[in-house]
N, C-alpha and C positions, 0 to 999 in steps of 0.2 A: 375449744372453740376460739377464733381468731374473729376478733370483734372491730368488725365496719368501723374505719375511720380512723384506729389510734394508732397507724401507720404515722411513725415520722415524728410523732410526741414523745418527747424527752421525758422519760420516766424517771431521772434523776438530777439533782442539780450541783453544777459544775461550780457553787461559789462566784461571785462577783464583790471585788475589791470596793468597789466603787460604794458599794452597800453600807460599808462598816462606815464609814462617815457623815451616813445621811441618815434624817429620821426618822427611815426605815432599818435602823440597826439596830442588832439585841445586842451588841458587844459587850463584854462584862456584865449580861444578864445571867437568871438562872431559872431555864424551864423544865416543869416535870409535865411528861405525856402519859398519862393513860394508856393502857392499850398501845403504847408503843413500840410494839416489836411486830408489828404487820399491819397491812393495809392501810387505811387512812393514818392511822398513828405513828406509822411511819414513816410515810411522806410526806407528816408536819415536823417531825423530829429532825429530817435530813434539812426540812424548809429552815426551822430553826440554828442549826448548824451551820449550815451556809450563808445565812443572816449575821453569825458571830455569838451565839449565844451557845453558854455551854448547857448539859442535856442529860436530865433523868428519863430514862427507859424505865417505865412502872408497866407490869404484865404477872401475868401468872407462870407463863413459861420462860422457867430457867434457861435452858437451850437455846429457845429462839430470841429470849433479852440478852444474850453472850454475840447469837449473832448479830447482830442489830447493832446491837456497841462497837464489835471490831471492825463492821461494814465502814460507821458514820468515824470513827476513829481513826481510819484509815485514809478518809477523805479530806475532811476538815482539821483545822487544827485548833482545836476546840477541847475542853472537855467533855468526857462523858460517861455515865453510870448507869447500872441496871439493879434496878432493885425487882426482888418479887414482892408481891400484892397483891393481895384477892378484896377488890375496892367494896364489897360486900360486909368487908368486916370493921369496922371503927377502930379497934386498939392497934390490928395490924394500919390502917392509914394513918393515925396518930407518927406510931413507931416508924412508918416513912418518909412524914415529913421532919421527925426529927433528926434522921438521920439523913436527908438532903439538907439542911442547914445546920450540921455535925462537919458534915465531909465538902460543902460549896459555899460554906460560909452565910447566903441571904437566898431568898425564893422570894421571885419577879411575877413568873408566868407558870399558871395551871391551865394545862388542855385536858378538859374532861371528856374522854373518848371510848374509856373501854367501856363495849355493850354487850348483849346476846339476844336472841329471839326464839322463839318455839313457836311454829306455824303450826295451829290447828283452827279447824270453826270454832267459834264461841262458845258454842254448846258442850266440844269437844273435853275443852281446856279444866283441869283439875284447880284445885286453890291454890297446891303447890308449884304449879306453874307459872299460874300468876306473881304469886310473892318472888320468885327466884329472876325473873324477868324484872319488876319493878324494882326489886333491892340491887340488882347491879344497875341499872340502866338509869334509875332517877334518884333513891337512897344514896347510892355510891356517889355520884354527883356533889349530892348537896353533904355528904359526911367531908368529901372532901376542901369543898371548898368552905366547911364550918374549920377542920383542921388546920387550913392553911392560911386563911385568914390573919390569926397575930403574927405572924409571919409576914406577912404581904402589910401589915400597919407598922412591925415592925421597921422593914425596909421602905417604908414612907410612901410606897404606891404599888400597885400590883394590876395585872391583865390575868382576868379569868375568860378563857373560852368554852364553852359548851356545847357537845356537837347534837345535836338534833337530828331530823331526818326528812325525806319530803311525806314524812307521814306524820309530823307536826301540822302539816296542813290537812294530808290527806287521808281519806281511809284506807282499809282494807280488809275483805271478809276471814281472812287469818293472821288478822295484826292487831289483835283488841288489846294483849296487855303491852305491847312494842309499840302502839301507836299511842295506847294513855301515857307509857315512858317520857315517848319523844315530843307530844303534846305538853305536858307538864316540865319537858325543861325549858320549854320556852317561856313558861310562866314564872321557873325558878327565876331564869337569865333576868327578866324585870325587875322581880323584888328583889334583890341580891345587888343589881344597877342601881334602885334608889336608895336602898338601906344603906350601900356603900361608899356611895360615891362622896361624903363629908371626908373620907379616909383614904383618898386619891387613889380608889380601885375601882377599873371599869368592867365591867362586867357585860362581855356579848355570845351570842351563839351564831352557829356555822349549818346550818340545813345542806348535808351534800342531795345533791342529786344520786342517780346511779353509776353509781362509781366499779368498777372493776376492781371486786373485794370476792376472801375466799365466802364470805357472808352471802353475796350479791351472787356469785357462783353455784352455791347451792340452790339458792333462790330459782335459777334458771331451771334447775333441774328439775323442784319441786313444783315450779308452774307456768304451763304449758303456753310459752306465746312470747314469753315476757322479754326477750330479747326482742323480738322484731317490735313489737308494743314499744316499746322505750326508743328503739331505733325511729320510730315513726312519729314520735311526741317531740324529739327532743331536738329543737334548732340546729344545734351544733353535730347533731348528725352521726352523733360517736356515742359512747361510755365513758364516763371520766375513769381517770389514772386515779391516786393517789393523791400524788405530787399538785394537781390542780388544788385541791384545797391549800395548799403551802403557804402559797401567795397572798390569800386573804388572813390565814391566821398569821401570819411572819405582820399584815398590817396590822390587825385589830391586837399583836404583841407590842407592839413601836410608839414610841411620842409622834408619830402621824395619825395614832385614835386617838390622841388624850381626851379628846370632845365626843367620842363614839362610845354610847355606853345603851344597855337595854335593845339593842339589835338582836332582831335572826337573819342573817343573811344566805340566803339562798346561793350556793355554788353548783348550779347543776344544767349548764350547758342552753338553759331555756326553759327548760323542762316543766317550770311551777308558772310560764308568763302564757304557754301554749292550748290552744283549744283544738 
């Protein structure tokens, strides 16, 4: 399907010189992405890159964190790594962030992104569903940002982002344990903002919109409408890319948020402001 409107949007970013001196620079930073080896996580990863910050590819798949690395390696002249992780498991998060400040020396910036979903009714949904849904989606989350924490006081400040969803706000009759996920990390994002911030680490989340993800693709398939529905809600008239969220996590990464802490910022075309 070829999706109304993101004719002519730049899906990836060409670097800007001008970047690396402003403070919107990650230069001599070091961010680990979640979920960075596709769709939103890696269109904060490339954001990052291109911003001057060098870059942990954290995913489960091997293959597509190889590709992902020689993509953005190929582009920038940046550092960058792929590690495997399955953000479910505590010892292996542990064991990644020590070995991102083994091999990059300090850790600045966590984008908490990798998630999953299983659409059934309510009724439908087993226990086991639930748990496997909440332990990557909110669990994962906060194991990581418990892990990477003396790390981020270590290097004297740190930016945690949190990605959320527009089902932090909203419902949906096959989104009960994806939507308690994404509800609850907006409440992590807060306490984690105030607890921390004596320890110069701000703490915000990112609510995309619908974005043009393989997640958001199946979505289409499994319910019937929901392209034209989103085309019809949404100001801007499109799908988001990826890459659009870049731009707000490349800010709330930068000494341009050092005052920005306890946010969810909505990136989603209009989408959460429309009746």
């Amino acid at each position: 399907m070829k999706l109304k409107g993101s004719e002519g949007y730049v899906n990836e970013f060409k670097g800007d010189k001008k970047m690396e001196n402003s403070s919107f620079s990650l230069k001599e930073k070091v961010a680990i992405v979640t979920g960075g080896n596709g769709g939103i996580g890696k269109g904060i990863a490339e954001g990052f890159a291109a911003a001057g910050s060098d870059v942990v590819v954290v995913a489960r798949n091997q293959q597509k964190i190889q590709e992902t690395v020689q993509g953005i390696q190929e582009r920038f002249k940046t550092r960058v790594i792929g590690i495997s992780c399955d953000v479910s498991k505590e010892e292996g998060i542990r064991a990644m962030m020590q070995e991102v400040r083994d091999k990059l020396g300090k850790i600045h910036i966590l984008v908490n992104n990798a998630g999953m979903n299983i659409r059934k009714m309510p009724q439908d949904y087993e226990a086991a569903d639930w748990d496997q849904v909440l332990e990557t989606n909110l669990r994962g989350p906060f194991l990581c940002c418990h892990a990477v924490y003396p790390f981020m006081k270590e290097a004297g400040f740190g930016k945690i982002i949190n990605i959320g969803s527009m089902t932090s706000i909203f419902g949906g009759p096959k989104l009960a344990p994806y939507g308690a996920s994404k509800g609850g990390i907006v409440q992590l994002t807060k306490s984690l903002a105030t607890a921390w911030a004596p320890d110069n680490i701000q703490v915000n989340a990112i609510l995309p919109g619908w974005i043009d993800t393989a997640l958001t693709r199946q979505a289409r398939k499994d319910i019937e409408g929901l392209h034209e529905r989103v085309l019809d809600r949404t100001p801007a008239g499109r799908w988001g890319v990826p890459v659009d969220l870049a731009g707000t996590a490349v800010f709330l990464s930068s000494a341009a948020s050092d005052f920005v802490t306890g946010t969810a910022i909505p990136v989603d075309g209009g989408f959460s402001t429309a009746i």
